[in-house]
GUGUKOL-895144 format. One record per residue (C-alpha): residue number from 1; residue in one letter; x, y, z. Coordinates in nm, 2 decimals. Layout:
<zalums>
 num residu     c1     c2     c3
 NUM      A      X      Y      Z
...
</zalums>
This chain:
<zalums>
 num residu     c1     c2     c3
   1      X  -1.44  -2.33   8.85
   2      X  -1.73  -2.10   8.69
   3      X  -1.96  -2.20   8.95
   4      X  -1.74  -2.10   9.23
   5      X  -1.67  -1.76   9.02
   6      X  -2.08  -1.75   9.00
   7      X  -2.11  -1.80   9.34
   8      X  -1.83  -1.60   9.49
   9      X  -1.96  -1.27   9.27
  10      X  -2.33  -1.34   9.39
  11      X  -2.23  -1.29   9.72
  12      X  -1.99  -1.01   9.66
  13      X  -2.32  -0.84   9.59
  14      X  -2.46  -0.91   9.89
  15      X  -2.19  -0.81  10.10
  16      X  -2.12  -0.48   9.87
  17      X  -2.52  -0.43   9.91
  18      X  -2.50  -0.45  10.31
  19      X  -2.18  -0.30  10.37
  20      X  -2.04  -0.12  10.06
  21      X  -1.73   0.04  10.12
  22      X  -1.71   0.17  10.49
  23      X  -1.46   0.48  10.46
  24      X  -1.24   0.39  10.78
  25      X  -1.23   0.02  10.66
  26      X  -0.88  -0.12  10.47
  27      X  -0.97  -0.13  10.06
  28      X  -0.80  -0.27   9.78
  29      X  -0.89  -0.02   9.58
  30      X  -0.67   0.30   9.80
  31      X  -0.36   0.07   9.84
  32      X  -0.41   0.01   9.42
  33      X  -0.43   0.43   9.38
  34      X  -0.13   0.47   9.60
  35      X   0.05   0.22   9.42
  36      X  -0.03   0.38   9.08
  37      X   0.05   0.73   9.23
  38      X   0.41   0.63   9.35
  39      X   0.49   0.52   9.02
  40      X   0.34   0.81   8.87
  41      X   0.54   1.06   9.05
  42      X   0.88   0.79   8.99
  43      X   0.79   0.75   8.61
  44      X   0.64   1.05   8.42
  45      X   0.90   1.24   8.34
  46      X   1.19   1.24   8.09
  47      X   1.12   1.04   7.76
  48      X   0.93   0.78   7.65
  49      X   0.67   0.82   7.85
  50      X   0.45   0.61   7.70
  51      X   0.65   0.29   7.72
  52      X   0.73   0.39   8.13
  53      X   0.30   0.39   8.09
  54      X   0.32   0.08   7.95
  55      X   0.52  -0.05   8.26
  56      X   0.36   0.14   8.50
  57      X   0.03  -0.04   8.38
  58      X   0.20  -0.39   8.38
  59      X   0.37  -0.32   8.71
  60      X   0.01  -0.29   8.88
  61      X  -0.18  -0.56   8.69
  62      X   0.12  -0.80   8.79
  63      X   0.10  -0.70   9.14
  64      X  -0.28  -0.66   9.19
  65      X  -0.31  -1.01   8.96
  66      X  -0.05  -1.19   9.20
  67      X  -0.12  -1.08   9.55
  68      X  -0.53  -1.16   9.49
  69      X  -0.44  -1.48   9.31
  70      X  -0.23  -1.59   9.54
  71      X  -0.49  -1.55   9.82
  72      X  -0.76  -1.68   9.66
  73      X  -0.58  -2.01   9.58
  74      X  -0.48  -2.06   9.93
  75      X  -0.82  -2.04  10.04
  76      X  -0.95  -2.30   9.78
  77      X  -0.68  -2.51   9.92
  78      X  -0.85  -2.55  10.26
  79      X  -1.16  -2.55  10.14
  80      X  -1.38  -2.46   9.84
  81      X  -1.62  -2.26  10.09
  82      X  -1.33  -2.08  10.19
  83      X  -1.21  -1.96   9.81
  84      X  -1.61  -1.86   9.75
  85      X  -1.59  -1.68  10.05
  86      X  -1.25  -1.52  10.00
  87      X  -1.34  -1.45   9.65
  88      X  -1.63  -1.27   9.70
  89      X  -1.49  -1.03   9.99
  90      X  -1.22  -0.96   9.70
  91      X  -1.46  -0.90   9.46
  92      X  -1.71  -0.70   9.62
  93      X  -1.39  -0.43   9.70
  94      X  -1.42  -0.44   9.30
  95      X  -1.82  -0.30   9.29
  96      X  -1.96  -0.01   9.41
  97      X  -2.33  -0.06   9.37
  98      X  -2.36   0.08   9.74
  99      X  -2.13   0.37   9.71
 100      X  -2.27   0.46   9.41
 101      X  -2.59   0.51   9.51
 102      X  -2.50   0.71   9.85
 103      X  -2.33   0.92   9.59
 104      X  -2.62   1.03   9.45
 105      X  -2.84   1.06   9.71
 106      X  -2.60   1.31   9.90
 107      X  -2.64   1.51   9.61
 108      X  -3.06   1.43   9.67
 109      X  -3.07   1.55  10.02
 110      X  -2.91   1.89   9.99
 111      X  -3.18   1.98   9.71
 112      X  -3.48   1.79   9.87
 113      X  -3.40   2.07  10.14
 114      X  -3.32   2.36   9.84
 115      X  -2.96   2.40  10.00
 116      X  -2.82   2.48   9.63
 117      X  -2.49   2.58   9.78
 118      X  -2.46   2.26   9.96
 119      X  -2.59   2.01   9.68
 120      X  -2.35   2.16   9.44
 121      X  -2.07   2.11   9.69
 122      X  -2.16   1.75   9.71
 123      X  -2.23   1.71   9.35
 124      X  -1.87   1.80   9.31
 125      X  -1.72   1.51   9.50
 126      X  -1.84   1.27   9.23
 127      X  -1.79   1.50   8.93
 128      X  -1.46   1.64   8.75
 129      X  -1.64   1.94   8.60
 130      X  -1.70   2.28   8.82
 131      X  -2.00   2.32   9.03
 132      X  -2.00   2.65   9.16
 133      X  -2.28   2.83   8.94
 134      X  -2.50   2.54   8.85
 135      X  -2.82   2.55   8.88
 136      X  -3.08   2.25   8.97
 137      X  -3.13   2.12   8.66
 138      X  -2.78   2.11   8.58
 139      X  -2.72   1.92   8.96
 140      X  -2.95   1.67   8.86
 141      X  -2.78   1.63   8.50
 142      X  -2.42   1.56   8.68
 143      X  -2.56   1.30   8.95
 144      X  -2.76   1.11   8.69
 145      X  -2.46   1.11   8.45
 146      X  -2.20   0.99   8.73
 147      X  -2.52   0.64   8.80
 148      X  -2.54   0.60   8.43
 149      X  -2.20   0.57   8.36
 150      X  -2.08   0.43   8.66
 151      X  -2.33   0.16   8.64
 152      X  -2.11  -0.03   8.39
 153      X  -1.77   0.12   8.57
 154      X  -1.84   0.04   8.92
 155      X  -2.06  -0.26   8.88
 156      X  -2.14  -0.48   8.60
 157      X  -1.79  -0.49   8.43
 158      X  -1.62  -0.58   8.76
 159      X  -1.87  -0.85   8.79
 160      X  -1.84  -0.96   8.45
 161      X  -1.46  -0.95   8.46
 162      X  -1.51  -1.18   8.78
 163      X  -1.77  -1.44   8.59
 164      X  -1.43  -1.50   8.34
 165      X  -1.15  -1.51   8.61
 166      X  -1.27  -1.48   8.92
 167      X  -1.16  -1.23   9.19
 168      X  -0.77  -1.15   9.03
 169      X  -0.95  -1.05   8.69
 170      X  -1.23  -0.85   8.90
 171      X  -0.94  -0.66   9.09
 172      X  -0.73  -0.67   8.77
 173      X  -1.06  -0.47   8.59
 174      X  -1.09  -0.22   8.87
 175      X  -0.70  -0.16   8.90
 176      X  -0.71  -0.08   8.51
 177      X  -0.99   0.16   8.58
 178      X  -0.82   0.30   8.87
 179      X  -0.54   0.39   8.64
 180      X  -0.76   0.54   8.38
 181      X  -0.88   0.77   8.63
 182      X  -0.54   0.86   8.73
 183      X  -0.36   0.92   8.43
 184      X  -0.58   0.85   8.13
 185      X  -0.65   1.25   8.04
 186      X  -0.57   1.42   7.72
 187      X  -0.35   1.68   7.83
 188      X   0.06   1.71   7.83
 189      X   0.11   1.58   8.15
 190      X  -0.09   1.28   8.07
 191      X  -0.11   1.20   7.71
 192      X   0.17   0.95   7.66
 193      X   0.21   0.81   8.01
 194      X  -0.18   0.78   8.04
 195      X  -0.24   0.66   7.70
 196      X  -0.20   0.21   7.73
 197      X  -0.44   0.26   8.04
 198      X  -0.69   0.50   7.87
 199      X  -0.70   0.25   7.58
 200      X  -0.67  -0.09   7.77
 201      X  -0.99   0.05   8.03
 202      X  -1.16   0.12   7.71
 203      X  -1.13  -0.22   7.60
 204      X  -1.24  -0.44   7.90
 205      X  -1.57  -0.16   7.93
 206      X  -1.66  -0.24   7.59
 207      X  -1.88  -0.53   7.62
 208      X  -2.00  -0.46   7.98
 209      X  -2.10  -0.12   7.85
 210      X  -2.33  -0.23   7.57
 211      X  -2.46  -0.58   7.78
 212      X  -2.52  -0.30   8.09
 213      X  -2.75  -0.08   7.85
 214      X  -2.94  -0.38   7.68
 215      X  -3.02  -0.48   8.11
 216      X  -3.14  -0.13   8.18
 217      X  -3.38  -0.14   7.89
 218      X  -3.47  -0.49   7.97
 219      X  -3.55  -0.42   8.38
 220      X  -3.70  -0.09   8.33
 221      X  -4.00   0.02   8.12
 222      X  -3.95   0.36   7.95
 223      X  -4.15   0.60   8.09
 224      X  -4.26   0.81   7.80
 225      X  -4.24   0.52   7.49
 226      X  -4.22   0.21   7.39
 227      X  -3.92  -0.02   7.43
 228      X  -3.81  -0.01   7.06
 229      X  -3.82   0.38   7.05
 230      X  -3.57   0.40   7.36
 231      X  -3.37   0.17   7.21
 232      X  -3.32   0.32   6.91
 233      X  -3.26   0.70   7.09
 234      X  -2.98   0.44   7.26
 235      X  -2.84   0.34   6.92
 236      X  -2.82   0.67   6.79
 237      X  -2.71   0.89   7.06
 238      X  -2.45   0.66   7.27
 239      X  -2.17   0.67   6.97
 240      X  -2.19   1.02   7.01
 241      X  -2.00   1.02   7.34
 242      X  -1.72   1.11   7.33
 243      X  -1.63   0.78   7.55
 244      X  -1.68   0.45   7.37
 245      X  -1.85   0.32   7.63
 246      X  -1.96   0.58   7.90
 247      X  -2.26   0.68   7.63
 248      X  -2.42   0.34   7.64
 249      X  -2.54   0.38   8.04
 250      X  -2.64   0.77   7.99
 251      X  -2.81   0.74   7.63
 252      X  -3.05   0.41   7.80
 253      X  -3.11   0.60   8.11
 254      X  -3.23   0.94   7.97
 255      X  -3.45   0.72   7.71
 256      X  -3.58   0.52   8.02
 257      X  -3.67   0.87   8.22
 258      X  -3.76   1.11   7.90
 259      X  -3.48   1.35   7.99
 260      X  -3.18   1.46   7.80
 261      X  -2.78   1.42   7.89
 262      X  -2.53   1.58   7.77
 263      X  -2.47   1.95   7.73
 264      X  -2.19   2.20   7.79
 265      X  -1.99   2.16   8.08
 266      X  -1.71   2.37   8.24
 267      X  -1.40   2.22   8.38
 268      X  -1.15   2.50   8.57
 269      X  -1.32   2.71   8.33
 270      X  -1.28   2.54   8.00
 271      X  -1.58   2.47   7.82
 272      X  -1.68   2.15   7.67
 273      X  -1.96   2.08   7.51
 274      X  -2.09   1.73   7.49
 275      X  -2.36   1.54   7.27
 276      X  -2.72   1.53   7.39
 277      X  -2.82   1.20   7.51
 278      X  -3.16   1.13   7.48
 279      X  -3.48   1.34   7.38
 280      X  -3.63   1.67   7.59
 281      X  -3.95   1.51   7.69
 282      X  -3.97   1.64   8.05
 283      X  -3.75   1.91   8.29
 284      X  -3.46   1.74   8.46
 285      X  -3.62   1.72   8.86
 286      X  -3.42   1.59   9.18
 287      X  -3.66   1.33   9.15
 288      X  -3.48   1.20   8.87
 289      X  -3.19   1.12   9.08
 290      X  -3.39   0.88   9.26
 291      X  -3.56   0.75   8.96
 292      X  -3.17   0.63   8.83
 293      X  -3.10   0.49   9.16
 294      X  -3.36   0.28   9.07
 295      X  -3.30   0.18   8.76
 296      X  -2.97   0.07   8.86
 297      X  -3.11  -0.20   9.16
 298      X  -3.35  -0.33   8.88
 299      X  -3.01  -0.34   8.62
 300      X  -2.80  -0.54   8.88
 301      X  -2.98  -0.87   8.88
 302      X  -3.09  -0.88   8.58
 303      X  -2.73  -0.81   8.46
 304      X  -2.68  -1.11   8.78
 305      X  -2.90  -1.34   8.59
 306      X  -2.77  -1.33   8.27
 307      X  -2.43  -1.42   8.43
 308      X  -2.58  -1.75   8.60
 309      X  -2.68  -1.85   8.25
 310      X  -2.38  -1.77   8.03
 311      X  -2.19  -1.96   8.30
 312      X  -2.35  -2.26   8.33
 313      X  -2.33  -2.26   7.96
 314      X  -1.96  -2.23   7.98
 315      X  -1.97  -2.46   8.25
 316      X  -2.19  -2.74   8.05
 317      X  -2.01  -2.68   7.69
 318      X  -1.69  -2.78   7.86
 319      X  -1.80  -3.05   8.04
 320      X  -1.94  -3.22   7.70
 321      X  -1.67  -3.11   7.52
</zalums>
């Protein structure tokens, strides 16, 4: 069964690298934020909050985990090309390598042209914190942030997820995420209701995270030093993050480019000043952007491979055992 999960999340890729996520198209991923909004609006409120959290994360997983599993075991039925193929249409609705990277570049294209007004509007489509007065070195900081640390978020750990359980656990992943983004905040609407999916989405990113970071250091030679010195700026700056695991993708990519992260950011006027990822070597330049679109398409296969060869591992230490 690992081969067909190998298989089925190899072409996932392909289809999410040809088509990616067309925005009039039907996607798991909207039906799984209405879902978690309807239950949301049903269940915050009153007491214990945090155990109606609880259920609210179960009731999704359980429903997600059902519906794809049952699918995906129909198609198997009829034929094992069928459950690869059905598996990996599931699964790519799981990754947004494509997505991602049309992200950024719509951020790209407004400054290429030095429409500031425009780039930050775009800029704030991908970003939670305010836009209005930033200037282009702070543009460039957001969009690079949102590849690095959607790298792990959008791609790899859904993939990884998939290697272990195929398309439910991929779905499963990305429906826990979906959550996180939903109602995982630190504020008093959020804190207890949002608090088992803040904490679960931290635990299935934490080995993605870390495997994702060791890839981008692996596909991508560091621009301004050796290997070893980036990966030590990695080790010491991406436990400063405030996430566990978002610091891992930003802290390898500003090693890889010579930039620095991190910095003071506003958010509906609050400031919030987060660690420095990486050292100042050179001026954040819109360039940049395209330098970390890059770096992801080199992270992906290699982060591809070493998912081919921990399966078949899997696949051989079971059959002698």
């Amino acid at each position: 069964m690992i081969t067909y999960h190998l298989f089925a999340l190899t072409f996932a890729c392909i289809v999410d690298r040809i088509i990616g996520d067309p925005e009039n198209w039907p996607h798991p991923v909207r039906w799984i934020g209405t879902l978690i909004y309807k239950l949301e609006k049903s269940w915050n409120k009153g007491t214990s909050r945090r155990r109606k959290g609880i259920g609210m994360l179960l009731t999704v997983l359980l429903t997600v985990g059902g519906i794809s599993f049952l699918i995906v075991c129909l198609c198997y039925l009829v034929h094992p090309l069928a459950g690869i193929v059905a598996e990996g249409i599931l699964i790519s609705a799981a990754i947004a390598q494509k997505s991602l990277k049309e992200a950024a570049l719509s951020v790209y294209a407004p400054l290429k042209k030095g429409d500031m007004e425009e780039a930050r509007l775009k800029l704030s489509y991908i970003v939670g914190r305010d836009t209005e007065q930033l200037d282009e070195p702070e543009i460039v900081r957001g969009a690079i942030e949102t590849v690095a640390e959607n790298t792990s978020d959008g791609i790899t750990a859904p993939l990884f997820w998939a290697l272990i359980g195929g398309a439910p656990f991929a779905l499963m992943y990305r429906a826990i995420n979906t959550c996180d983004s939903i109602v995982g905040y630190r504020n008093e609407k959020y804190q207890e209701f949002g608090w088992a999916s803040a904490r679960l989405d931290d635990a299935v990113n934490w080995i993605p995270s870390r495997i994702t970071s060791i890839c981008m250091l692996a596909s991508s030679q560091p621009e301004y030093m050796k290997v070893r010195e980036a990966w030590k700026i990695v080790w010491r700056d991406a436990k400063r993050h405030p996430s566990p695991n978002s610091g891992w993708g930003e802290a390898a990519v500003a090693a890889i480019l010579g930039i620095q992260l991190g910095g003071i950011n506003y958010y509906k006027g609050i400031v919030s000043n987060r660690a420095k990822m990486g050292d100042h070597l050179v001026h954040l330049e819109k360039n940049h952007i395209l330098k970390a679109n890059s770096i992801v398409a080199r992270t992906v296969p290699i982060f591809l491979l070493l998912l081919w060869l921990g399966g078949m591992f899997i696949e051989m230490a079971c059959t002698w055992g």
